[in-house]
Backbone as a ProteinNet text record, in pm:
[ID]
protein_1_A
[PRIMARY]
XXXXXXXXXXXXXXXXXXXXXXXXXXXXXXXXXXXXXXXXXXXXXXXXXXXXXXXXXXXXXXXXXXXXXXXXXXXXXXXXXXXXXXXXXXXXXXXXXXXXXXXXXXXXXXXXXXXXXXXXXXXXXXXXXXXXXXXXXXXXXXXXXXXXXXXXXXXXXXXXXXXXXXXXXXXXXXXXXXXXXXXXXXXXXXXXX
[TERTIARY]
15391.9	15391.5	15359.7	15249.8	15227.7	15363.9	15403.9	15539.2	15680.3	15678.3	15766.9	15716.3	15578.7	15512.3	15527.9	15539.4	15555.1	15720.3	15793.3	15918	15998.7	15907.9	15944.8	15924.4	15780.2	15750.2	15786.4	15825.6	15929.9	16041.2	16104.9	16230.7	16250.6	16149.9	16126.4	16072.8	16010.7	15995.2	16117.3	16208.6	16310.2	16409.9	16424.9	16498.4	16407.5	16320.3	16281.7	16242.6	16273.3	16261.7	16135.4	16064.8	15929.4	15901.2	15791.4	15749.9	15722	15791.2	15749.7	15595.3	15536.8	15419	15439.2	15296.3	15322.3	15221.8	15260	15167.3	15058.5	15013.3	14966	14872.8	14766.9	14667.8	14684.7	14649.8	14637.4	14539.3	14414.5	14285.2	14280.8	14446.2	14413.7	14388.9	14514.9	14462.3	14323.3	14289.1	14147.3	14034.3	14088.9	14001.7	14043.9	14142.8	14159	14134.9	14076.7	14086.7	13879.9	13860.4	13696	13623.3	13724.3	13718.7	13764.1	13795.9	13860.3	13813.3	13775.9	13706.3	13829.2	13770	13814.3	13792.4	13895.9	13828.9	13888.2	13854.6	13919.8	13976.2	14117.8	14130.9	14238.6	14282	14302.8	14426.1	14516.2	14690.4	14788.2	14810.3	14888.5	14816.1	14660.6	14605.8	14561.2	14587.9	14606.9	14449.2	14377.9	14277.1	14340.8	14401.6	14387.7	14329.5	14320.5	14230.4	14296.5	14251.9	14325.9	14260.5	14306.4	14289.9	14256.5	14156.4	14112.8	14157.2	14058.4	14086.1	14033.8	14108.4	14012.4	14050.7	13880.8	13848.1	13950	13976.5	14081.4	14031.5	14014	13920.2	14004.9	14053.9	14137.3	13990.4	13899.5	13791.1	13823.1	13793.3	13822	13937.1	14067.4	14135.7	14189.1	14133.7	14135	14004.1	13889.9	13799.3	13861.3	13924.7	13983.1	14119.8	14164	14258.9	14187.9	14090.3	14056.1	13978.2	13902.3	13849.2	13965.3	14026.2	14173.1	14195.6	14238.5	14288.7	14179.8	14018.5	13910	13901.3	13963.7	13922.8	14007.1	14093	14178.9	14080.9	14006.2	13902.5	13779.7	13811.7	13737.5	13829.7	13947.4	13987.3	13915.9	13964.2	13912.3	13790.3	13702.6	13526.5	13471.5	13451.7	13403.9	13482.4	13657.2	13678.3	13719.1	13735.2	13719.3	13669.5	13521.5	13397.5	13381.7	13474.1	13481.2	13594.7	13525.9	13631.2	13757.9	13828.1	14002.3	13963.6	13863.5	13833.2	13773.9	13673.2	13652.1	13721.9	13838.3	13977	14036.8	14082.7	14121	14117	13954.9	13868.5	13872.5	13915	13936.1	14075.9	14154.5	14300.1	14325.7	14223.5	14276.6	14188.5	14088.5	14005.9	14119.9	14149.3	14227	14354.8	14366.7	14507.3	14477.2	14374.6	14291.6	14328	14251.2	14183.5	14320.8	14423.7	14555.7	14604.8	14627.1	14687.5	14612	14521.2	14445	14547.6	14639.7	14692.3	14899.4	14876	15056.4	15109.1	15227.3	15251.5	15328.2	15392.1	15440.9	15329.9	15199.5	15085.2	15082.9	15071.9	15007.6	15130.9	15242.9	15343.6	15307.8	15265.8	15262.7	15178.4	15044.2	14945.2	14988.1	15093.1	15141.1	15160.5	15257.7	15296.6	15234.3	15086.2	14957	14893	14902.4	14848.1	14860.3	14832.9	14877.5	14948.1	15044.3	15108	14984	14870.1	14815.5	14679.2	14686.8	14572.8	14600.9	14798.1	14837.7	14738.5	14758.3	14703.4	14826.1	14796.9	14890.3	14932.1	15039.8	15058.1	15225.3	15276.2	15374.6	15534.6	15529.3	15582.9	15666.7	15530.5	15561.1	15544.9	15528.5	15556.8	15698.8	15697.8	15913.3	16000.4	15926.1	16052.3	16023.1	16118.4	16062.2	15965.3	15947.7	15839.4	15938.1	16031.7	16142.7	16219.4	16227.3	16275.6	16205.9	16066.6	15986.8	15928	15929.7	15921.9	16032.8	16149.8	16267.1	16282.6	16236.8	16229.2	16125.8	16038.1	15923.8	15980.3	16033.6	16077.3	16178.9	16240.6	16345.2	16337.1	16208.1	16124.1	16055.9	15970.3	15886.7	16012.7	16117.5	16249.9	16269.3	16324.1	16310.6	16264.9	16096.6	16005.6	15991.8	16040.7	16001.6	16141.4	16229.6	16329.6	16362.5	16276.6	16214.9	16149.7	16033.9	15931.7	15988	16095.8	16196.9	16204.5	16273.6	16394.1	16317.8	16190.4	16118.3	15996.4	15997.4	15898.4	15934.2	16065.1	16091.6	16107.5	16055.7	16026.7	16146.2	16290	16432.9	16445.1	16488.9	16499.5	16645.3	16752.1	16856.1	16868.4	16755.7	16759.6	16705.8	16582.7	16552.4	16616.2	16752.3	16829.9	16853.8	16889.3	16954.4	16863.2	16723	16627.5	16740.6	16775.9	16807.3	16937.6	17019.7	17126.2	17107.3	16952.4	16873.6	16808.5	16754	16742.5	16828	16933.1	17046.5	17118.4	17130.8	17167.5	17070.8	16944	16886.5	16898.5	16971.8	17047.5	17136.5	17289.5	17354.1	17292.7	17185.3	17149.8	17084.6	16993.5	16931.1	17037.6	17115.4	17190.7	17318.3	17352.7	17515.7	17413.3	17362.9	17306.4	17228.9	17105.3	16999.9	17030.4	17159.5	17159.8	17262	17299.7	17389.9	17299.4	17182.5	17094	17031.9	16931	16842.5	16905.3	16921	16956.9	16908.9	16998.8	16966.5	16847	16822	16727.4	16557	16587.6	16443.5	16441.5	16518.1	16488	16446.1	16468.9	16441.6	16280.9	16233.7	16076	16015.8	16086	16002.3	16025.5	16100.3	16137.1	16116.6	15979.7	15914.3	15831.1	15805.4	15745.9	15569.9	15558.9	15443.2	15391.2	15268.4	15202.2	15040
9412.9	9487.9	9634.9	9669.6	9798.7	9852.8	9832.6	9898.5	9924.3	9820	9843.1	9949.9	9976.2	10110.3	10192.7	10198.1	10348.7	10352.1	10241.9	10299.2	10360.8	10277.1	10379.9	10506.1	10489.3	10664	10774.3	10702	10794.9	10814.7	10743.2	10728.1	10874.3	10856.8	10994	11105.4	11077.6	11199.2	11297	11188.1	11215.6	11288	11278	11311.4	11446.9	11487.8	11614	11726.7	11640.2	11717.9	11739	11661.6	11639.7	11571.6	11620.9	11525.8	11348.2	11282.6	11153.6	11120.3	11019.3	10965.6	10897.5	10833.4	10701.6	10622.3	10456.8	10382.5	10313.4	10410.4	10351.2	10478.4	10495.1	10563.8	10555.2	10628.6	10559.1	10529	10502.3	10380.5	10270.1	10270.6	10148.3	9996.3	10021.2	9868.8	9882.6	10004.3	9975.3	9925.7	9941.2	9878.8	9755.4	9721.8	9586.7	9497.2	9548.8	9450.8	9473	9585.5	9547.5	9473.4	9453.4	9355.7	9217.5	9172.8	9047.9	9009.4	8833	8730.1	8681.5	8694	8718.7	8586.8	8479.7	8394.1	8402.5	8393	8374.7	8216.8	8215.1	8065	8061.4	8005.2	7948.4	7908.6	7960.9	7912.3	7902	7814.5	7823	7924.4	7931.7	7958	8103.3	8144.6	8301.3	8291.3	8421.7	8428.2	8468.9	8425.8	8497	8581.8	8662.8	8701.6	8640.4	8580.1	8517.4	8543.2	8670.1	8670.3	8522.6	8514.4	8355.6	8438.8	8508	8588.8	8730.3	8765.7	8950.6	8934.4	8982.9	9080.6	9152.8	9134.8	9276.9	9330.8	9417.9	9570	9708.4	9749.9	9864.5	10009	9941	10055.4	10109.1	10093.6	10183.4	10229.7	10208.4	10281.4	10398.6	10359.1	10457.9	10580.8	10539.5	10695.1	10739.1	10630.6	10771.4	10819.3	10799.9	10873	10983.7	11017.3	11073.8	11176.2	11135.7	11194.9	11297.7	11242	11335.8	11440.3	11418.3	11505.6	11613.9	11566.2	11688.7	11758.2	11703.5	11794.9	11924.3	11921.6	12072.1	12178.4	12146.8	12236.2	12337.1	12192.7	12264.3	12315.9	12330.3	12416.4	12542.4	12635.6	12754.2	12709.6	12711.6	12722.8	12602.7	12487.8	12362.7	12319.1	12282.7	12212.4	12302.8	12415	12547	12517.8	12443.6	12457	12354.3	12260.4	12120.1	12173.5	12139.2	12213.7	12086.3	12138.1	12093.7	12026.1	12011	11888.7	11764.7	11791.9	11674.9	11619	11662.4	11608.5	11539.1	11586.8	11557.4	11448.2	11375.7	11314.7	11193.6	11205.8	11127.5	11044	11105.6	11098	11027.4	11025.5	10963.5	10869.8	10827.5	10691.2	10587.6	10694.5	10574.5	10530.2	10631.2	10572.3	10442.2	10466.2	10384.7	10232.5	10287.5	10121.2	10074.5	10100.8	10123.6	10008.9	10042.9	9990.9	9791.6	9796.1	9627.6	9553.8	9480.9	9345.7	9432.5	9549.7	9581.2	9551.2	9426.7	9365.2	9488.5	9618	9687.8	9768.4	9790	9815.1	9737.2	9589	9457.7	9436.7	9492.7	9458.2	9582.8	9742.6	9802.9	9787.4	9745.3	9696.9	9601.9	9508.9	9396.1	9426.9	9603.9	9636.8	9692.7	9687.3	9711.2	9634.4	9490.4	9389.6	9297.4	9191.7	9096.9	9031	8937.4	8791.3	8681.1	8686.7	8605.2	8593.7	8762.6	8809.6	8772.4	8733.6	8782.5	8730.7	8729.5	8655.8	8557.7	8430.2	8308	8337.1	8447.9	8448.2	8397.9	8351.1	8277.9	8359.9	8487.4	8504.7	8528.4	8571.2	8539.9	8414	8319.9	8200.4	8151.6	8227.8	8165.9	8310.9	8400.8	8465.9	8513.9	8563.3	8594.6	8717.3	8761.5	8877.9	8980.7	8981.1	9060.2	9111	9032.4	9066.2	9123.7	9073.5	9160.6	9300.4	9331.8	9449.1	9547	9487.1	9561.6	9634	9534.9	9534.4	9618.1	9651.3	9774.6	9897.9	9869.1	10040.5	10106.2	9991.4	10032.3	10077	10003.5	10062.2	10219.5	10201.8	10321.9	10434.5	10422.8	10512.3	10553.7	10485.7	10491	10579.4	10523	10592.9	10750.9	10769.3	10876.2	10976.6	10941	11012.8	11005	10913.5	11008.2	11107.4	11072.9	11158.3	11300.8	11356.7	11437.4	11553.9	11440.4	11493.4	11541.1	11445.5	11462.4	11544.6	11575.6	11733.3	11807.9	11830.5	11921.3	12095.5	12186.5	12325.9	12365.9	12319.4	12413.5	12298.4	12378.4	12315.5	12241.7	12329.1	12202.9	12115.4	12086.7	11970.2	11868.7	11917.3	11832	11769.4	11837.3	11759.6	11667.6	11627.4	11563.9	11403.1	11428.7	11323.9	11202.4	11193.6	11075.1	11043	11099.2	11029.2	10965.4	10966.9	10916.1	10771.8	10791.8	10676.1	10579.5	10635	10490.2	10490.8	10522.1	10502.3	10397.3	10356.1	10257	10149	10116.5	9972.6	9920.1	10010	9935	9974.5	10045.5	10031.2	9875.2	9847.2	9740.5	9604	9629.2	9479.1	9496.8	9577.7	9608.6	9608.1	9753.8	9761.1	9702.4	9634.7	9586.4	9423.7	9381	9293.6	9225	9342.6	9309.9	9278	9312.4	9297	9255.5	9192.2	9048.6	8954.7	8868.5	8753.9	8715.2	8704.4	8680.4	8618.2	8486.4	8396	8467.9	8567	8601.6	8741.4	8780.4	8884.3	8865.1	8718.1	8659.5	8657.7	8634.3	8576.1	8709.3	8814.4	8938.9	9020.7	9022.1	9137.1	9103.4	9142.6	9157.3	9014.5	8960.5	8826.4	8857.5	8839.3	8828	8745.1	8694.7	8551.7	8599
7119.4	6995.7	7021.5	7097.5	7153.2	7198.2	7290.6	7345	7279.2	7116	7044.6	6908.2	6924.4	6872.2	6930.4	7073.3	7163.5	7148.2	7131	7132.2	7006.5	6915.7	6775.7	6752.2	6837	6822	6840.9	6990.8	7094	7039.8	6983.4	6916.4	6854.1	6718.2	6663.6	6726.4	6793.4	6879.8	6955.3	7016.8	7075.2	6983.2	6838.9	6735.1	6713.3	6732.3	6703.9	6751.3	6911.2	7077.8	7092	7095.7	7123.4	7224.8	7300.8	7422	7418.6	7468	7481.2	7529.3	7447.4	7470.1	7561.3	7639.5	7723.2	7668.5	7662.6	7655.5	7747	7898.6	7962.2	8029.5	8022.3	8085.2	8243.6	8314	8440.1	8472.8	8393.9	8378.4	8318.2	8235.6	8214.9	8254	8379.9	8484.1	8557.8	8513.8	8555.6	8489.2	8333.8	8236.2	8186.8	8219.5	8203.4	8306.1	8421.7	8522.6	8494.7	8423.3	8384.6	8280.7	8219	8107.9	8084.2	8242.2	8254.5	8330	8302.6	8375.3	8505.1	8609.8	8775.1	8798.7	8869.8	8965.8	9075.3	9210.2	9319.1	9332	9390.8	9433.8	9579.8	9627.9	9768.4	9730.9	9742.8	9745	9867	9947.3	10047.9	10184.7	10176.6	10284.3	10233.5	10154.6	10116.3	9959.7	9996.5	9874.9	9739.9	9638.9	9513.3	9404	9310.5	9228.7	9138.7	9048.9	8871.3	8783.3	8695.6	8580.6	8463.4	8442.3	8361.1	8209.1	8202.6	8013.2	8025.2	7950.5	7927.8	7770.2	7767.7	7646.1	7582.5	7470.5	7442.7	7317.5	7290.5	7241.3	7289	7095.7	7082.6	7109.2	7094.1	7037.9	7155	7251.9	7409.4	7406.6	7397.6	7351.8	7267	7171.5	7049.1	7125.2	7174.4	7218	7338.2	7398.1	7542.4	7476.1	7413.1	7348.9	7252.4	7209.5	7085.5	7239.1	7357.5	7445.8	7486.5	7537	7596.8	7491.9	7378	7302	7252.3	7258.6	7251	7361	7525.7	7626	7629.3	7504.4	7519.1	7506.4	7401	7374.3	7482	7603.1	7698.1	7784.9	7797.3	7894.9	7972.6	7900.3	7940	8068.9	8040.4	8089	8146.5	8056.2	8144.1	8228.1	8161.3	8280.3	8399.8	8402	8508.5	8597.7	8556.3	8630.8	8739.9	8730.6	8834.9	8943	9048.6	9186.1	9204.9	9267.5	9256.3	9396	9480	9585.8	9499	9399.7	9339.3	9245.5	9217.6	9120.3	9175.2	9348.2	9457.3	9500.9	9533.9	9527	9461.4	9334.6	9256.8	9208	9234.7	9219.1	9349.2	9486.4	9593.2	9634.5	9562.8	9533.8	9405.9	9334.1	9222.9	9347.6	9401.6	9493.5	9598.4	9659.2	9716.2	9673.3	9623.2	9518.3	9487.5	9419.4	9340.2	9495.5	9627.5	9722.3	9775.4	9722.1	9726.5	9635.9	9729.1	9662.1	9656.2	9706	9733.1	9838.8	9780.4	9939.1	10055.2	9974.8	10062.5	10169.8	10114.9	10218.2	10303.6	10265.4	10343.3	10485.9	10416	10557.4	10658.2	10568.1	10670.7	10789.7	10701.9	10821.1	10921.7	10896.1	10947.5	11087.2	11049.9	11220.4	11279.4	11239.4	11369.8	11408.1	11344.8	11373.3	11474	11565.9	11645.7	11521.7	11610.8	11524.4	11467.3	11574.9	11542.1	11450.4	11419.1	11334	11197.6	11185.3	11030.5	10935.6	10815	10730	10651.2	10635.4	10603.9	10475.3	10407.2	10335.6	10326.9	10204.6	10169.8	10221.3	10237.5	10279.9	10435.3	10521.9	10652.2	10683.7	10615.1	10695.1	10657.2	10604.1	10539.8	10593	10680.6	10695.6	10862.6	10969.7	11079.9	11129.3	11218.8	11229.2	11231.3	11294.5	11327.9	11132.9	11118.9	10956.6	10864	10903.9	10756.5	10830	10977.5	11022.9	10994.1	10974.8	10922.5	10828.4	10727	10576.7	10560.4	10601.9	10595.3	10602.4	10740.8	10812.6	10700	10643.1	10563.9	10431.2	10384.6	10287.6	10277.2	10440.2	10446.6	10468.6	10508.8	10491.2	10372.2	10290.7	10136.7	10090.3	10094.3	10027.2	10041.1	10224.3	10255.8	10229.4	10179.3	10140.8	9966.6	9943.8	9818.7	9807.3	9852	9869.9	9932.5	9962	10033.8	9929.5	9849.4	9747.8	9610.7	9600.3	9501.5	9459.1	9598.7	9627.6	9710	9731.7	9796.2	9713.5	9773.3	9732.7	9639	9721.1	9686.8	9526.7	9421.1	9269.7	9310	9404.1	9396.1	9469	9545.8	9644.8	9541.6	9428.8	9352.3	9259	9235	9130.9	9150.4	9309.7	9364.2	9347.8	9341.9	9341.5	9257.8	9068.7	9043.6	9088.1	9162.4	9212	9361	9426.4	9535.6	9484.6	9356.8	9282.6	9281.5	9199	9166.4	9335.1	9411.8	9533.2	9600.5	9563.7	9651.3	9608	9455.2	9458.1	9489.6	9537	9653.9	9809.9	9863.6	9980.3	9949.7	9894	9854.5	9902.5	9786.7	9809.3	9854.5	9954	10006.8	10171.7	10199.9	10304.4	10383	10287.6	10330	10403.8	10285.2	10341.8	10442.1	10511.9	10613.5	10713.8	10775.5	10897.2	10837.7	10729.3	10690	10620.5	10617.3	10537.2	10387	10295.6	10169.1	10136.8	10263.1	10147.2	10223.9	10321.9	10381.1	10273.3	10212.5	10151.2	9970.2	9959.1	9856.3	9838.1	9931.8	10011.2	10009.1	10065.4	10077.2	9985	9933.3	9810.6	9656.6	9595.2	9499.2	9511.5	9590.7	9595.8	9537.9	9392.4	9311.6	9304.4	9338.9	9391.2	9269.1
[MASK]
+++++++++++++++++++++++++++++++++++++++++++++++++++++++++++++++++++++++++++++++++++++++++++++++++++++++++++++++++++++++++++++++++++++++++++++++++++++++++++++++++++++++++++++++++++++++++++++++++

């Protein structure tokens, strides 16, 4: 229901050339993962976290939204006054934290690891070592030719960023899968456990 409120909104917004809202803080998976009862459990050798129930409470919502929109007020002077290392700081602890439980981290570590250190998760045991090392490099490629196009200094290299976008769905399923095999890329690609 939320998201078909942000899209109405937007809707009109869009009709009056107004900036689009978003419906998602970037605290909010952090407040929902503080307001929700955690259990660990044991699946196929691998530790889980499972969400059992969370709390749900607009009131926190409604004050960091009403917070945000009073900190204009402090521009100028207070928020002046906080140094751009401790913003820094902060933006790369949320990143931090943000990387616990992304299987594209978990493979990178994979290729510093022994074979026999892995951890028994559902996917390397259904696909070879050789394949999901592939499937990384090919990723961390990706990423890093986004990351190219998408901060790069020159404005027309940046145009170029969304036609880099829609280009990684036939690399995806034209390219990718000429050197891995369909059903190992089934296993590794978006595999949400």
């Amino acid at each position: 229901m939320d998201l078909f409120v942000v899209g109405i909104v937007n809707g009109f917004l869009s009709l009056y050339g107004l900036p689009w809202m978003h419906g998602v803080l970037p605290h909010s998976p952090l407040h929902v993962r503080g307001m929700a009862d955690v259990e660990e459990r044991v699946d196929q050798g691998h530790v889980y976290e499972i969400i059992v129930r969370v709390r749900e409470t607009r009131l926190t919502g409604v004050v960091s939204h009403i917070l945000i929109g009073l900190s204009i007020f402090l521009l100028p002077y207070p928020l002046g006054y906080i140094p751009t290392a401790v913003l820094d700081g902060l933006f790369l602890y949320m990143a931090i934290t943000s990387l616990n439980g992304n299987q594209m981290f978990e493979r990178i570590t994979l290729l510093f690891m022994e074979q026999a250190a892995y951890p028994p998760n559902h996917y390397i045991r259904r696909c070879p070592q050789r394949k999901i090392h592939a499937f990384t490099i090919c990723q961390v490629v990706q990423l890093a030719v986004m990351c190219f196009f998408g901060f790069a200094p020159w404005p027309y290299v940046k145009m170029v960023f969304p036609v880099i976008i829609l280009l990684l769905l036939p690399l995806r399923h034209r390219v990718v899968t000429l050197f891995i095999d369909q059903k190992y890329l089934e296993a590794l690609d978006g595999e949400h456990q």
